[in-house]
C-alpha positions as CSV (number, residue, x, y, z in Angstrom):
1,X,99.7,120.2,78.6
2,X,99.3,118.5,81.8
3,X,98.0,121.7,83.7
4,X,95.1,121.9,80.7
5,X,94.5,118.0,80.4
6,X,93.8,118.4,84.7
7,X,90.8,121.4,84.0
8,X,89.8,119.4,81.6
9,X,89.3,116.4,83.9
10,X,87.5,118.4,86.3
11,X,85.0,119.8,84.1
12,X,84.3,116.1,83.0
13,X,83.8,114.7,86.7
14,X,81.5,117.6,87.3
15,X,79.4,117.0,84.5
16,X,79.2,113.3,85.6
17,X,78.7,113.4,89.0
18,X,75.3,112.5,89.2
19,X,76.1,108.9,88.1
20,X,79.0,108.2,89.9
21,X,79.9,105.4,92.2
22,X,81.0,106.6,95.7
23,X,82.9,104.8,98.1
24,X,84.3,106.3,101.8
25,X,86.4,105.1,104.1
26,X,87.3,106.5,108.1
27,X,91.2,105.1,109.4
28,X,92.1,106.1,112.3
29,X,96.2,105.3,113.0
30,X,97.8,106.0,116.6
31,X,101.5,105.1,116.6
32,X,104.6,105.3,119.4
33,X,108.2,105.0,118.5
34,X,111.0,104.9,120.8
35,X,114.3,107.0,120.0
36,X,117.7,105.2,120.2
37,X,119.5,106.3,122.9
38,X,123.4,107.4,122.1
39,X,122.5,108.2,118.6
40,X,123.3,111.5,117.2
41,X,120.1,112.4,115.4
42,X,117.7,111.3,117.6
43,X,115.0,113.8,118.5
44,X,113.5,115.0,121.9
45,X,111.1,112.9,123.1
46,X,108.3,115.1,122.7
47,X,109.0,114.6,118.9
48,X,110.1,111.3,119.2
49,X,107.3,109.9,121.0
50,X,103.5,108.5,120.7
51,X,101.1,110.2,117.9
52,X,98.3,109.4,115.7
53,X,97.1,109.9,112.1
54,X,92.9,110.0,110.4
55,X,92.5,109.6,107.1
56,X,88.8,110.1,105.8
57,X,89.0,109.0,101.9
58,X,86.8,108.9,99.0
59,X,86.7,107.6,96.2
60,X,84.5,107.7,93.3
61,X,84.5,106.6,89.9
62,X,82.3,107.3,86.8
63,X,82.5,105.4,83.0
64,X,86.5,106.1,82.6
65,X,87.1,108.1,85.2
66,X,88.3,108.2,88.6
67,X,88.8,110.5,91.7
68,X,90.2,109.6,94.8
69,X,90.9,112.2,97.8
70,X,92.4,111.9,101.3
71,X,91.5,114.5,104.0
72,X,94.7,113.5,106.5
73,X,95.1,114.5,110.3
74,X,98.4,114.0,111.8
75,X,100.2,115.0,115.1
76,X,102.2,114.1,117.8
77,X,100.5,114.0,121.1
78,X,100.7,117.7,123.1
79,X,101.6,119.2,119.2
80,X,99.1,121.1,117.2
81,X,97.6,118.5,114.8
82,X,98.0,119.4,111.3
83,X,95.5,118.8,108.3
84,X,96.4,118.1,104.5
85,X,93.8,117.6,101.6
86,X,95.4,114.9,99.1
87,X,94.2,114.5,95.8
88,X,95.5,110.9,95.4
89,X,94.4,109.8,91.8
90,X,92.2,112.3,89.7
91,X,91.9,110.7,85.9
92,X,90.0,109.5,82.7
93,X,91.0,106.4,80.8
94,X,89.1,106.8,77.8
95,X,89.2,104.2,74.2
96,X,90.3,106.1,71.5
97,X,90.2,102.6,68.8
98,X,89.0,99.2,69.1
99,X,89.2,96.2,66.7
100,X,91.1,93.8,65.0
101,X,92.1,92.8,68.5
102,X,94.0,95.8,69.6
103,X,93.2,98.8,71.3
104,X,94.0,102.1,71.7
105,X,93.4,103.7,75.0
106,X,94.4,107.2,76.1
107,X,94.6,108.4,79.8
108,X,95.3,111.6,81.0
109,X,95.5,113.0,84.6
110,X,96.8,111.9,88.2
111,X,97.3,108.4,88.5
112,X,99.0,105.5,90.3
113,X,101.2,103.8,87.6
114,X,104.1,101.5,89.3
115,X,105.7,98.6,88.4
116,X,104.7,95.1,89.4
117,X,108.3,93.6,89.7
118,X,109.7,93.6,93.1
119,X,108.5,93.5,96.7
120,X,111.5,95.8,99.5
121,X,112.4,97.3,95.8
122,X,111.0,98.3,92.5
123,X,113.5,99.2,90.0
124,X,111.1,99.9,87.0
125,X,109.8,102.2,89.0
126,X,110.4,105.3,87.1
127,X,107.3,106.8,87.0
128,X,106.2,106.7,90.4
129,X,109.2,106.2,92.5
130,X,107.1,104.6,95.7
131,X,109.3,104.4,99.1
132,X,108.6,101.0,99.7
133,X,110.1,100.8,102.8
134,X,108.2,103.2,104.3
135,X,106.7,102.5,107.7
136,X,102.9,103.6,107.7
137,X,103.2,105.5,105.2
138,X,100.0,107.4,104.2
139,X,97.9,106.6,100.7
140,X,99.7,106.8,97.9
141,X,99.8,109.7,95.7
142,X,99.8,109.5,92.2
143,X,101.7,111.0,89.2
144,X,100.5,113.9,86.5
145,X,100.4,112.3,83.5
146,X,99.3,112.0,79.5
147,X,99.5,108.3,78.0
148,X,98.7,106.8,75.0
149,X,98.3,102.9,75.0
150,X,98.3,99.8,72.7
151,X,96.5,96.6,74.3
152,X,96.4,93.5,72.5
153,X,95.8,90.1,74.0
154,X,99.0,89.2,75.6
155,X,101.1,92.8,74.7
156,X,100.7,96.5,75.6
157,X,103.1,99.2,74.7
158,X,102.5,102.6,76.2
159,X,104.1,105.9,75.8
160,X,103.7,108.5,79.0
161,X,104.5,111.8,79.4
162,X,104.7,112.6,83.1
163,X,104.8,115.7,85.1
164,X,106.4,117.1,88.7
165,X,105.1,114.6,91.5
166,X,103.4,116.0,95.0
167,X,107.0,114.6,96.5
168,X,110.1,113.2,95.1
169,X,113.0,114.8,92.9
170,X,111.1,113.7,90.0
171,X,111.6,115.9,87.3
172,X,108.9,116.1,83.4
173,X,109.7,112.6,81.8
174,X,108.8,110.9,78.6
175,X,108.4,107.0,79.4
176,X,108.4,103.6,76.8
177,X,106.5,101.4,78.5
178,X,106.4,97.9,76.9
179,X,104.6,94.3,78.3
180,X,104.8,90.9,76.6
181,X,102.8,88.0,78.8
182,X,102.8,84.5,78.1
183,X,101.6,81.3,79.9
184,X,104.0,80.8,82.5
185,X,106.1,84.4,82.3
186,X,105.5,88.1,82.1
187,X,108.7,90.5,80.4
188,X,108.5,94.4,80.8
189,X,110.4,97.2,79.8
190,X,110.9,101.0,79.7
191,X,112.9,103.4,78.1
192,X,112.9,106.9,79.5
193,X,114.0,110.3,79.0
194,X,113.8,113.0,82.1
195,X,114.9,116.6,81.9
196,X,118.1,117.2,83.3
197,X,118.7,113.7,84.1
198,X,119.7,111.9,80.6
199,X,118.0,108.4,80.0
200,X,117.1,104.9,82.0
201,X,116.8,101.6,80.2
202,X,115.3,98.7,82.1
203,X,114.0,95.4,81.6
204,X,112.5,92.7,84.0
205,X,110.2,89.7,84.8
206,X,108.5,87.7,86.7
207,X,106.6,84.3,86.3
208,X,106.3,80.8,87.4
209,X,108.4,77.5,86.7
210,X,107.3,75.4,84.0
211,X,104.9,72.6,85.3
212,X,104.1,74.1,88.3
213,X,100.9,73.2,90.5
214,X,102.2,69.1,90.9
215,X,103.3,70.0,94.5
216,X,101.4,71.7,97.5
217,X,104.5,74.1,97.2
218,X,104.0,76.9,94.4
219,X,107.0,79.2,93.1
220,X,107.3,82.1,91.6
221,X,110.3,84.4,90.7
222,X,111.0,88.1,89.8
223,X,114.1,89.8,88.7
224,X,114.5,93.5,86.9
225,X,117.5,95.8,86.1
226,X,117.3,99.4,85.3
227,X,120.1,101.7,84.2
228,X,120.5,105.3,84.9
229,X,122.9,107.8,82.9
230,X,122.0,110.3,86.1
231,X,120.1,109.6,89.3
232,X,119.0,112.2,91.7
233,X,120.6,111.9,95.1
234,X,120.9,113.6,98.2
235,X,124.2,115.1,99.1
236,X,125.3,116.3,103.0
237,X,127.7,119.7,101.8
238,X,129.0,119.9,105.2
239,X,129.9,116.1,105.4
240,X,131.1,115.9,102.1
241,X,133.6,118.5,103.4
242,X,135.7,117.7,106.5
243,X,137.5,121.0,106.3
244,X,134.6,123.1,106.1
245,X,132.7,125.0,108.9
246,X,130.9,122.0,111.0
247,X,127.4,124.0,111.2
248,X,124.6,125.2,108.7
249,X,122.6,128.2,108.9
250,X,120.5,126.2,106.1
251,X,119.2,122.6,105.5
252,X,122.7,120.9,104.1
253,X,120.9,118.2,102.5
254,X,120.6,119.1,99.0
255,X,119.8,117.4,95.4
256,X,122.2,116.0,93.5
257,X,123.0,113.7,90.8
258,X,125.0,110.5,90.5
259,X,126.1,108.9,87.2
260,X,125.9,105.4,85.4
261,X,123.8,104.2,88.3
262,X,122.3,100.4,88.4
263,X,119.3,99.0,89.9
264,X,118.3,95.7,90.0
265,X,116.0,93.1,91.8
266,X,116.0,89.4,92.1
267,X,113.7,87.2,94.0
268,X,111.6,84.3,94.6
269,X,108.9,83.4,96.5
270,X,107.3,79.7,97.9
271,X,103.7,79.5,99.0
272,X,102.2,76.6,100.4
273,X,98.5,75.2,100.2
274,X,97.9,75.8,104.1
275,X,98.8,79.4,103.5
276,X,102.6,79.6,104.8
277,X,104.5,81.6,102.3
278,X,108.3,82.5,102.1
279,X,110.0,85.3,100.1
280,X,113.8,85.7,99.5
281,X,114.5,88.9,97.8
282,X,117.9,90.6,96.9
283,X,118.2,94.4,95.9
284,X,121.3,97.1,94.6
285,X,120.3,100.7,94.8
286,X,122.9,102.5,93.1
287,X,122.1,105.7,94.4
288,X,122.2,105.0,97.8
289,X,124.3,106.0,100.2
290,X,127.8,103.4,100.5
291,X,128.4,103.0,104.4
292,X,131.8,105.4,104.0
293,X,129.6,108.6,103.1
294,X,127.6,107.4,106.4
295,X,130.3,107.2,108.3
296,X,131.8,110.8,106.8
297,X,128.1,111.8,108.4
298,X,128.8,110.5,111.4
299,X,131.8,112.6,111.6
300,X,129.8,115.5,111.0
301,X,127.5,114.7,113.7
302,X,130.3,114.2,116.8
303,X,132.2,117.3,115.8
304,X,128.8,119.3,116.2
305,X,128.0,117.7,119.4
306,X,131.5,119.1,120.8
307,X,130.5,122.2,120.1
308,X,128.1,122.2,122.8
309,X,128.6,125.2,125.0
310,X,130.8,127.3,122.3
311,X,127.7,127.2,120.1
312,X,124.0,128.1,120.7
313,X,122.2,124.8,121.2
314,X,119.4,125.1,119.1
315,X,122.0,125.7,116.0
316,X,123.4,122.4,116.8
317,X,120.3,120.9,117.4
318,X,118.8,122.0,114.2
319,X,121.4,121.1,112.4
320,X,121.5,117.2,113.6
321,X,117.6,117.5,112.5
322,X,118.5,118.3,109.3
323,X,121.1,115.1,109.0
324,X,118.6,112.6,110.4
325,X,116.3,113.5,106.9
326,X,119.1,110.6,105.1
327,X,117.1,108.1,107.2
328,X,114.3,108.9,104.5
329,X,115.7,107.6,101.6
330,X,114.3,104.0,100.0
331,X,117.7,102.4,100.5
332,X,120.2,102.8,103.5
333,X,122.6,101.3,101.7
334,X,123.3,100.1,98.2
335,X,123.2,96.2,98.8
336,X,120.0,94.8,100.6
337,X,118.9,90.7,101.7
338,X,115.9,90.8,102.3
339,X,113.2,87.4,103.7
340,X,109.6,87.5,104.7
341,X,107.7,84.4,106.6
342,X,103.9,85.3,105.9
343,X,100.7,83.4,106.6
344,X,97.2,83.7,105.8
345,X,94.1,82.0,107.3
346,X,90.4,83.0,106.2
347,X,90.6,86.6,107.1
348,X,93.7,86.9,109.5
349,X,97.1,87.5,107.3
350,X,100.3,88.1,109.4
351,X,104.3,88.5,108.4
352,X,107.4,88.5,109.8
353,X,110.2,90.3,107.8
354,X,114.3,91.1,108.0
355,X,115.9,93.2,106.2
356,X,120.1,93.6,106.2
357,X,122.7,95.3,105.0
358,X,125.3,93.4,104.3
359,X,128.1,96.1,103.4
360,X,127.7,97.7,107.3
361,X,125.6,94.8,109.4
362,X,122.7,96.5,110.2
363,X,119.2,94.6,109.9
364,X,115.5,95.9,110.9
365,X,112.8,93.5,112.0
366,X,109.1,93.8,110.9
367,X,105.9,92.2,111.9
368,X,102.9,92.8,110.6
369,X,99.2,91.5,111.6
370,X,96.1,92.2,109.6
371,X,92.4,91.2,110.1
372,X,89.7,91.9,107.7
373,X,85.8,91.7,108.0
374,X,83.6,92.6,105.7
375,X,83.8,96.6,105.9
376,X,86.3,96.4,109.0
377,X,89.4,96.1,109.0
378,X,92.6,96.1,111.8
379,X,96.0,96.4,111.7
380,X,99.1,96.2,114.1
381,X,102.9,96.8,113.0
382,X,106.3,96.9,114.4
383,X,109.5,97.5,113.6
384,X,112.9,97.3,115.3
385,X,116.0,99.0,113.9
386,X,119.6,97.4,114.6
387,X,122.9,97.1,113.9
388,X,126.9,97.7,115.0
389,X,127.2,101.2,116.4
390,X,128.9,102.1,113.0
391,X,126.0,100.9,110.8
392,X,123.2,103.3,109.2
393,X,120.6,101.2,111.0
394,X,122.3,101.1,114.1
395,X,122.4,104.9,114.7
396,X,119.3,105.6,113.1
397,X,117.1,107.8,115.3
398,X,114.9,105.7,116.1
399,X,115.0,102.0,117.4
400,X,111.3,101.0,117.7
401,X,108.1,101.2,116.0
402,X,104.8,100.8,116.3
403,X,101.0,101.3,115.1
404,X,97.4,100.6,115.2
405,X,95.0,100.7,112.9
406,X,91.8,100.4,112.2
407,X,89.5,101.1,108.9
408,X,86.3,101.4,108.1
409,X,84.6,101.0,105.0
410,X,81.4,103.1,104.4
């Protein structure tokens, strides 16, 4: 259905393109990181090192509908570059009813649909499943998908039927998406069904204290819970195995499931008049990783590296590679603090964030600058990785960050 509602789509853009809105964009994004030396996974430095990332995007957009496509150039520098074509969001919202003050809205294609509750971590996100904790992490891709939606004034109530993602171990899905605003609050909720995977239930909100607005300080908090009969994981087979052979002639990192997982989210956030702005957020990722199966990896890891000279190099090498693909996941570790220190001035906006995990000590540091003209824009990011030598953080494979960037809007 998805497949036939995307040729559909295509047929209608092309029929429309005469009266469509354009909009390009050029970013070009050179980066450096740093490996961490004494850490098992880091790579060579020719991998390890500086690099740099275009993006040339357009978008355009015509009555209902929408297409949005990223040509993307990425290498490492003295490394072939390598080119991908995204097609980022490609859909048509189109009104099926109006009147009586509802309406009925149907939308069918690849689109962007996440969750608005949460900053490091977005629980209700079970359609699109963002990594937000990536580090410059290229556009945002979008999900295949049918929905039906009810809009009235203050409530919406949605059903979606989604398909595979580009990435992720998303699987089909059929979501009940439900919003009830008021005044000083916002409540949402989904229901969902995915193949394979059982159900998820969630429900969260966000909003601001009652009488807020007497004091140069404004608040606002966010919380959200989501339960999971089965959550896809990663599992290491070789680590989850002390007894087994210490190397893989294939990647040991493999999908799995783990059962009756929570997620939740709680947060708040102060901003002030001057434009100082504070957030404190808590997260639980239930299907992350608990600091003994990290520690089971790091096992793993030494027992390989004694091998050097009884096995060929590049096996041991690979197969380190492979292990240093856990770093990837959203969550390190189930239970993450999280506070931000941001501050915005006319068109400069910069932040200063830490992250830690309790459960191990490890912590990253992340600062962020951004100025914006009218069809300019630039950008500067770093981030610092640390922790006890026995913490995820502390051995990840690699300890610093950073990137430039700068956009242009044509």
């Amino acid at each position: 259905m998805i497949r036939r509602a995307g040729c559909c789509l295509a047929l209608a853009f092309a029929q429309a393109a005469w009266g469509m809105e354009w909009a390009a964009s050029y970013a070009l994004t050179p980066d450096a990181s740093r490996s961490r030396t004494g850490s098992p996974y880091a790579q060579p430095e020719s991998r390890a090192g500086n690099g740099w990332r275009q993006d040339i995007g357009l978008r355009a957009a015509a009555g209902g509908g929408v297409g949005q496509f990223n040509l993307r150039t990425e290498a490492r520098f003295g490394e072939r570059a390598v080119t991908h074509i995204d097609v980022n969001q490609l859909y048509l919202d189109h009104t099926l009813a109006e009147g009586a003050g509802r309406t009925w809205g149907l939308t069918a294609g690849k689109k962007i649909l996440a969750s608005p509750i949460g900053f490091g971590f977005r629980p209700l996100d079970v359609i699109q499943q963002e990594n937000r904790r990536r580090f410059n992490a290229p556009p945002l891709t979008g999900v295949p998908l049918v929905a039906v939606d009810r809009l009235t004034a203050g409530d919406a109530l949605g059903l979606v039927a989604s398909g595979r993602p580009d990435e992720g171990p998303q699987r089909e899905a059929l979501t009940l998406r439900a919003t009830h605003g008021a005044d000083t609050y916002e409540i949402h909720a989904v229901a969902q069904g995915m193949a394979g995977q059982g159900g998820a239930f969630g429900i969260g909100a966000m909003g601001t204290p009652p009488g807020e607005g007497d004091s140069a300080w404004d608040t606002a908090w966010h919380g959200a819970a989501l339960w999971q009969r089965r959550a896809p994981v990663l599992r290491h087979r070789l680590a989850d195995d002390p007894a087994g052979p210490p190397l893989a002639t294939g990647n040991p990192l493999q999908p799995d499931e783990r059962a009756a997982v929570w997620k939740t989210v709680a947060g708040v956030q102060f901003s002030h008049g001057s434009g100082w702005g504070l957030l404190l957020e808590y997260w639980h990722d239930g299907s992350a990783w608990r600091a003994s199966e990290w520690r089971r990896l790091d096992r793993l890891t030494r027992r390989q590296q004694a091998l050097a000279g009884l096995a060929p190099m590049a096996a041991i090498q690979g197969n380190l590679a492979w292990s240093a693909g856990a770093f990837a996941a959203p969550s390190l570790l189930p239970d993450n603090v999280m506070a931000r220190l941001s501050y915005t001035a006319e068109s400069w906006n910069g932040a200063l964030e830490w992250l830690a995990t309790p459960e191990d000590g490890g912590n990253v540091l992340t600062l962020g600058l951004t100025r914006e003209g009218n069809r300019q824009k630039g950008q500067f990011g770093w981030q610092h990785l640390a922790g006890p030598a026995d913490s995820a953080y502390g051995q990840a494979p690699t300890r610093d960050f950073l990137f430039v960037r700068w956009l242009w809007a044509l």
